[in-house]
Structures are given as structure tokens and as C-alpha cells.
C-alpha positions in Angstrom: 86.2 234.4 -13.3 87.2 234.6 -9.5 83.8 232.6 -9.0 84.8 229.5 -11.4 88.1 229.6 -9.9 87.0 228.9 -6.3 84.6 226.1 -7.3 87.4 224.4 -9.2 89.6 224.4 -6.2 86.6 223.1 -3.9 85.9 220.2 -6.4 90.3 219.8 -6.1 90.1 220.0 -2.4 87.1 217.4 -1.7 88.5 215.0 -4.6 91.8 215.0 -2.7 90.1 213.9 0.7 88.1 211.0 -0.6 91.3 209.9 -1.9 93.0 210.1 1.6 92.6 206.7 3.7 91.7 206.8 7.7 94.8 206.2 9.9 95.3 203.0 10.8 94.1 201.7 14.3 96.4 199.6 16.2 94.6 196.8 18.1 96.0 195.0 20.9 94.6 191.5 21.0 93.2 190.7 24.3 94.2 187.4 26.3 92.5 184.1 26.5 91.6 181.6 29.3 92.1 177.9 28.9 92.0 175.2 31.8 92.4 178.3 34.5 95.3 179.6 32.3 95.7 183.4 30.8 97.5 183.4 27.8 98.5 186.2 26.1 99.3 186.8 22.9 102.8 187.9 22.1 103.8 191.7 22.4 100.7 192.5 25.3 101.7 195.2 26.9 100.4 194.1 30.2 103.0 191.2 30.0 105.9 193.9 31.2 103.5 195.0 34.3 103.3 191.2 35.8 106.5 190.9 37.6 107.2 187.0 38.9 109.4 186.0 41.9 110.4 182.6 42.4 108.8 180.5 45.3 111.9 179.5 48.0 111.9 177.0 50.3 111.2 178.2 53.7 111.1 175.8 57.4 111.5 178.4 60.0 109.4 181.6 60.8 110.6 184.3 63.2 107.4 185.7 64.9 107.4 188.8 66.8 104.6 189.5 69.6 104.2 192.3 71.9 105.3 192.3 75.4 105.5 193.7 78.8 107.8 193.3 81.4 106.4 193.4 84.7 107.9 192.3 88.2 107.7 188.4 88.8 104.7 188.2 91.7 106.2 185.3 92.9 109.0 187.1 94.1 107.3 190.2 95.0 105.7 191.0 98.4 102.9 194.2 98.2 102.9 195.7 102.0 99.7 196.7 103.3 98.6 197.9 106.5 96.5 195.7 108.9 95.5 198.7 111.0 95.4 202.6 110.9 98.1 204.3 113.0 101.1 206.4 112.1 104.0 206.1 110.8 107.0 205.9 113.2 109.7 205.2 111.9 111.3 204.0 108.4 114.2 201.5 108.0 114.5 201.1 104.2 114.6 203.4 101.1 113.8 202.8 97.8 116.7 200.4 96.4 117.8 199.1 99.5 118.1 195.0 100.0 116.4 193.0 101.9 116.0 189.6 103.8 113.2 187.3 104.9 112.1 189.0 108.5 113.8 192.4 107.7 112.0 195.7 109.9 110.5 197.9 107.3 109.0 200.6 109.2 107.4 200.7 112.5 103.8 202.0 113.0 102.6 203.6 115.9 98.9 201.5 116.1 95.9 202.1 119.2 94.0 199.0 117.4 97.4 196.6 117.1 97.6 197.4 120.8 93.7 196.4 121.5 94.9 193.1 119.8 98.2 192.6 122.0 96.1 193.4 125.0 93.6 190.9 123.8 96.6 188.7 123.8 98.0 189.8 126.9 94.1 188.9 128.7 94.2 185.7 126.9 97.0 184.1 128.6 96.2 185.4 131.4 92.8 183.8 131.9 94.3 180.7 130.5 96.5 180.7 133.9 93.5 181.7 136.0 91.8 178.1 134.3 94.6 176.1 134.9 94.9 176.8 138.2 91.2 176.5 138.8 91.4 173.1 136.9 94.1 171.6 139.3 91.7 173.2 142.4 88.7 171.4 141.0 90.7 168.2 140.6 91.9 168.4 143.9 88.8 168.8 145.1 87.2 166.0 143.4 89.8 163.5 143.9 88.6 164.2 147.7 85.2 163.3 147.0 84.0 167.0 148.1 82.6 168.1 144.6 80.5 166.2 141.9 82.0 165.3 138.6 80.2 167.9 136.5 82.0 170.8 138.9 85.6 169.1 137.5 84.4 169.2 133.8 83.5 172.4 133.4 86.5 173.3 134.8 88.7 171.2 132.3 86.3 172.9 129.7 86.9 176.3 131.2 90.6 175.4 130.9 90.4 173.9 127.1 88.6 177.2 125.8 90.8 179.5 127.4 93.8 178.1 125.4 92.1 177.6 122.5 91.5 181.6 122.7 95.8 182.3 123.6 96.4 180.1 120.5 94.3 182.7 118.2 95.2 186.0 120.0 98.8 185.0 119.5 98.3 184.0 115.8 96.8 187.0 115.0 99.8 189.3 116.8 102.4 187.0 115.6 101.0 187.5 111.9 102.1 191.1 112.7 105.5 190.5 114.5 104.7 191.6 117.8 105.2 189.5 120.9 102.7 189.4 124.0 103.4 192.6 125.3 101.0 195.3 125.1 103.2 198.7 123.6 100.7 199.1 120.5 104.2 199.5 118.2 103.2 197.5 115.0 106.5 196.6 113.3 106.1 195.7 109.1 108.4 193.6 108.3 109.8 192.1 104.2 108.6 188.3 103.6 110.9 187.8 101.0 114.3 188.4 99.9 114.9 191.0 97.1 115.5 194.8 96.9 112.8 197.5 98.3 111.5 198.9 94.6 108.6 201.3 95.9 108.1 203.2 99.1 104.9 205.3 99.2 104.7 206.3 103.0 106.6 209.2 104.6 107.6 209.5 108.4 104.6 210.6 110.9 102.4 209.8 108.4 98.5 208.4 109.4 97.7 204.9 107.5 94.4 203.5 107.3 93.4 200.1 104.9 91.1 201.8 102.9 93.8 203.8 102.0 95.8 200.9 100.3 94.8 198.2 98.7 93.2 197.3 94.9 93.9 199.8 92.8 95.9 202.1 95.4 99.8 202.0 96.1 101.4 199.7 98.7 103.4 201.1 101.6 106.5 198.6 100.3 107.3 196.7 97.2 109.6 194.1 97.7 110.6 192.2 94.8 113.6 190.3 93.6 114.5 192.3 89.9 116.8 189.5 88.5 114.3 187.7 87.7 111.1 189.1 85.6 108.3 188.3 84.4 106.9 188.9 80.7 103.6 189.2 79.6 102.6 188.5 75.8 99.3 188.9 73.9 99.8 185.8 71.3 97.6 185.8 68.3 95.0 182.8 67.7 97.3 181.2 65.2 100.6 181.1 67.0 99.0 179.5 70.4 99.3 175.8 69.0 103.4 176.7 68.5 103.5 178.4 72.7 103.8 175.4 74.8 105.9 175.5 78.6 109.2 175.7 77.8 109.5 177.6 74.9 112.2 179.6 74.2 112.2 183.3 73.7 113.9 186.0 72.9 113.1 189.5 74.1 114.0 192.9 72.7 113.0 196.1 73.4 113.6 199.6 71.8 115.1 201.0 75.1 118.1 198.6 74.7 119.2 198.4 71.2 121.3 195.8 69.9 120.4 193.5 73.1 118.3 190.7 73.0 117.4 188.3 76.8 116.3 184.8 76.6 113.2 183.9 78.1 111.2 180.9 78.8 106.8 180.4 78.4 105.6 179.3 81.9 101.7 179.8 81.3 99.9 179.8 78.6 96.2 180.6 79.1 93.3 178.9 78.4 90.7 181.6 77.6 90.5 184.2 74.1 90.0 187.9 74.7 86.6 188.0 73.0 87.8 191.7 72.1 91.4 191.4 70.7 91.3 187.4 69.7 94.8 187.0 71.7 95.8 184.6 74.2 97.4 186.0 76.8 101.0 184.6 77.9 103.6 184.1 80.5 107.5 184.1 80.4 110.1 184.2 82.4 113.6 186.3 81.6 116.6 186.6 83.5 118.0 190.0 84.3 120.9 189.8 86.5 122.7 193.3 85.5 119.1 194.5 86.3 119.0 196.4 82.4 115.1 195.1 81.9 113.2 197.7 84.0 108.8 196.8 85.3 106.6 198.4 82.2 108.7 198.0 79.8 107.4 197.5 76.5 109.3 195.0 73.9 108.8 192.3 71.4 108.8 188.3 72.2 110.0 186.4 69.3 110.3 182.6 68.4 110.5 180.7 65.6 108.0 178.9 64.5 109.0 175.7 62.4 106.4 174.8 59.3 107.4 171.1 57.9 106.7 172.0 54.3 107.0 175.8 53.8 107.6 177.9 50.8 108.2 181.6 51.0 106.7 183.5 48.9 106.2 187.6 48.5 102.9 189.4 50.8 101.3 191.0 47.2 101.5 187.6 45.4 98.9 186.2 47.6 95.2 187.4 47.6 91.9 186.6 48.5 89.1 185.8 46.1 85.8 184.3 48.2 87.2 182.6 50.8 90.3 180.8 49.4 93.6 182.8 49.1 95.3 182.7 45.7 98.1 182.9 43.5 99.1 183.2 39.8 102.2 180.7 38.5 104.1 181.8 35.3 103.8 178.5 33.7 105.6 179.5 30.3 106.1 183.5 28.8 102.8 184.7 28.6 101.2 181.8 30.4 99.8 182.5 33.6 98.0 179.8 35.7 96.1 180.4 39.1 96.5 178.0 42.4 94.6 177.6 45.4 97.0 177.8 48.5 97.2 177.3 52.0 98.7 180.1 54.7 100.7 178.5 57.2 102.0 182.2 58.2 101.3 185.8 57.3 103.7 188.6 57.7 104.0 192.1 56.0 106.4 191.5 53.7 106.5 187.2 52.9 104.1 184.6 53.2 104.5 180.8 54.2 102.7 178.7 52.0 101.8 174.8 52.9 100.6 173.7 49.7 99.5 175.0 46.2 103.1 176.4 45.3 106.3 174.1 44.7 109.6 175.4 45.4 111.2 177.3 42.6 107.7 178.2 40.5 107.7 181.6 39.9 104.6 183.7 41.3 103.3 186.7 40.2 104.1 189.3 42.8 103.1 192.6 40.8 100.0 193.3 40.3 98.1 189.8 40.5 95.0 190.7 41.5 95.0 193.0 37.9 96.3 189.5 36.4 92.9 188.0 38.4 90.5 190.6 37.1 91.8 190.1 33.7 91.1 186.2 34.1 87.3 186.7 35.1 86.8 188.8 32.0 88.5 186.3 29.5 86.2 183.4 31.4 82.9 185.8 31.2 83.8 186.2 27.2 84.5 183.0 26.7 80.7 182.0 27.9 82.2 180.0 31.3 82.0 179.9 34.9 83.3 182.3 36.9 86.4 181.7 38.2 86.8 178.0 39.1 90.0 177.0 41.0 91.1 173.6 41.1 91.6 172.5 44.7 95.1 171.1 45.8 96.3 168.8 47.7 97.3 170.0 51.2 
């Protein structure tokens, strides 16, 4: 009895499931390409993923570059010593100003006073010839010596000042007079404020200890006026010219900005970092800018026919950047365009987009890879993009 009972409920249980249907599968038609459009068909839920942003019009770029501020060398005087000695006395400090012919410090120099007695010997065998040359003339006027005896004595005479004229030069490049008291004075070239002092009082100077590379005894420099140095990228060179007009910042001064001026722009690439290196001028009369200060350069850069348009609508497929136009809802179509400027967050366009179409600025380059697929089911090309007109 049990037994019949069970197979009667089996023969219930399986007549029951070949009465049941399967559940239903939802499909979600896929989109289609035609002329270098997606379409989609209505209700895709990637449609809700492709966010659009419209295209604005866009004429000026501000560009930002990095910087140094340095000391303007045409204002700045690096003091070296000419020969070793010590270190007699100091007349400046650090700060101080200066003018043109101003005593730095005083060295106490054997060699400077081998040159002054150089010097000294010089003009004093320049006498010793002149008088011998008005002897000689003397003397030949009276017919008691020949004519070559009277010409090496003007010759003697012509040499001897040739040699006072460079002995002098070479003390008077030094400051020092014809007197023989081996006291080499240093004195400032220029006018401007003393910004580094690296010697102390009785200390011994020799040249190899200054020069390339090593400290000067005095820097001299006038710090209202500065220079800045700017590494400019390739793109940005054609927009630097003499004359053009900065504006500095720097994160040590917030909320201040100095106008600057391009005086050089070089000629050569760093083969390493693709910059140009570049040349400013700023003004800095309450002396705020200090030398090695870091900041950023900017100018604007002005682009005839720009439109603005976000950084992640724009992406690279080959070598041509693209985009994706909402032509209609569902209806995407891609462009070819061409970057007049790149920045993190917007991108100048020159051609390819008009103002007010509306680019894809969420995931595009999903949109793109959707595109391919529809083309490589459809039996086409791969992605062909019609060229525009720049």
C-alpha cells in the first residue's frame, strides 16, 4: 500500500514539473554602428553611465610654469681674490649698502706687493730712459755719437713706458696706487646691498680657494630687481617672445602675485626634460621675493578658435585624439580633434567640436570600446574616423 502510494506522488511530482515553464530571460539589446554613430536602443542601461557636458567657447588659457628666482647677474658683482694673503680688515656686513668704488675689506698681500714693486721699478726705469734719451740727443745733435747710439736710446725709452703703462694697469685693476705697502684693498663695482660675506678677519685667502663652484668673499647685488628663470614646455615656446608679460606667484607669499617681463628665450631643447629654458625679469622693491625661491610663471596664452571642453572627454586612439558628440538621445557620434592646450582638468580644442555640442565626458573610452565591437559585428573596418577640417 505505502509502495503504490509513493509512486503515485512521484508520477504527481514529475507531471507537475513538465508542466512548469523556464523563467523568463531578460535580454538587453546591444547597440549598433552606422556612419561612425552608436545607437542604442531605448532603455540601455549603459545610456545612464555616458554623462555629456556641453562644449564652451574658450579664447584665453592661463598657463602655469615653474620658476626660480635667482639674483639678476647684471647687477651682481661675485668678489674673488686675485692673490693669497690675509684678511685685514672688513668694512661691510651682510645687508649693508653699497656704492661704485666702496672699500670692502683690505687684504694683507706679499704677491700684490711684488706687483706694486714691479710698478714702483717700472717708472723708475722709465725716468732712468728718459733721461738717457735727452743725453743721447744731446749728444748726437753735437755730432759726437752715431745715429744708431740715439735710437736705441728712444727705443730704450719707448719700451720702458710701454712696461709703467702695464704694471700700473695691473695694480690699478686692484685699487692700489704706486706705492709699494703690499695692502690689497677689494673694493664693490656696482651699486646694490652686500647679500653674502664668506671671509672672517685674519683669515688666509688663496684663488683656488674661490672660484667655480666655491663661495665668493662678497656678493654684491642690487635685490630690487630679480631675475626669474622658467623651464617652458615645447608647446608654449611659440607663445614666449621678449616682452611678455608675467605674473609670478609663489607659495611663500600667498595671496601676492609680481609682474614680470621675458627678456631671453633660448634657443636650444633640454634633450632630457624637452623644456626651453627662459628669462624674466620682476621687480621687487619692498624686497619680499627672496634668491632660490621657487614659484610659478603664468601667462595667458590666447587660441583664436578655442572650445573648452572637460580632460576625460578627450582620448587617444592610434595617433589622433578623440571625442564622442551626443548627436540625439542614444546617438553618439565620434570626432577627430585637434589640442591646442592640455591641462588636468579642461582641454582646448581647435577644431572637431563646435561650441555648444555636447561631449561625452564619462566614460568615453567605454563608449569607444563599445563602438569597435558594434563595427567588428557588423563585418566593417575597424574604427574609421572622418577627418575634420582644422
Amino acid at each position: 500500500m505505502k509502495s503504490t502510494k509513493l509512486l503515485y506522488l512521484s508520477a504527481l511530482l514529475l507531471l507537475n514539473a513538465c508542466n512548469e515553464s523556464p523563467p523568463k530571460m531578460e535580454i538587453t539589446q546591444q547597440p549598433i554602428v552606422q556612419n561612425n554613430q552608436l545607437r542604442f536602443p531605448a532603455g540601455n542601461p549603459q545610456i545612464e553611465l555616458l554623462a555629456t557636458t556641453p562644449a564652451q567657447e574658450f579664447h584665453t588659457v592661463e598657463i602655469d610654469l615653474p620658476a626660480k628666482v635667482v639674483w639678476n647677474e647684471e647687477k651682481t658683482q661675485r668678489l674673488f681674490p686675485a692673490f693669497p694673503g690675509r684678511i685685514a680688515k672688513i668694512f661691510v656686513d651682510i645687508g649693508q649698502s653699497v656704492e661704485r668704488g666702496s672699500p670692502l675689506a683690505q687684504v694683507a698681500s706679499p704677491d700684490f706687493g711684488t706687483a706694486q714693486a714691479e710698478t714702483a721699478r717700472a717708472l723708475g726705469e722709465a725716468v732712468l730712459a728718459k733721461k738717457n734719451l735727452n743725453r743721447q740727443k744731446e749728444l748726437f745733435d753735437a755730432g759726437v755719437i752715431a745715429q744708431k747710439d740715439y735710437e736705441q736710446a728712444q727705443f730704450d725709452a719707448d719700451r720702458t713706458q710701454v712696461e709703467v703703462v702695464r704694471a700700473r694697469a695691473r695694480t690699478n685693476l686692484y685699487g692700489s696706487n704706486a706705492a709699494v705697502n703690499q695692502q690689497l684693498m677689494l673694493g664693490s663695482v656696482v651699486r646694490g646691498v652686500v647679500v653674502e660675506r664668506n671671509i672672517n678677519p685674519e683669515q688666509e685667502i688663496r684663488p683656488d680657494q674661490f672660484g667655480p663652484g666655491n663661495p665668493a668673499l662678497f656678493v654684491i647685488t642690487d635685490p630690487k630687481e630679480l631675475w626669474v628663470l622658467i623651464d617652458a614646455r615645447e608647446n608654449d615656446v611659440s607663445f614666449l617672445r621678449t616682452g611678455t608679460p608675467l605674473t609670478l606667484k609663489t607659495p611663500s607669499l600667498p595671496g601676492m602675485s609680481f609682474d614680470a617681463q621675458v627678456t631671453v628665450v633660448s634657443d636650444t631643447i633640454d634633450p632630457a626634460t624637452r623644456t626651453v629654458k627662459v628669462r624674466a625679469v620682476v621687480k621687487n622693491a619692498q624686497r619680499l621675493l627672496k634668491n632660490e625661491m621657487l614659484a610659478t610663471a603664468q601667462f595667458q596664452k590666447i587660441i583664436e578658435h578655442g572650445v573648452s571642453v572637460p580632460a576625460t572627454a578627450v582620448f587617444l586612439i592610434g595617433n589622433e585624439h578623440m571625442v564622442f558628440i551626443k548627436k540625439e538621445p542614444g546617438v553618439y557620434e565620434s570626432k577627430v580633434v585637434k589640442i591646442a592646450y592640455e591641462g588636468r582638468q579642461q582641454v582646448v580644442l581647435e577644431s572637431g567640436v563646435d561650441v555648444g555640442d555636447n561631449v561625452v565626458s564619462q566614460n568615453a573610452l567605454l563608449l569607444a570600446k563599445e563602438l569597435m565591437n558594434a563595427q567588428e559585428e557588423a563585418h566593417q573596418a575597424p574604427l574609421v574616423i572622418p577627418q575634420t577640417k582644422p
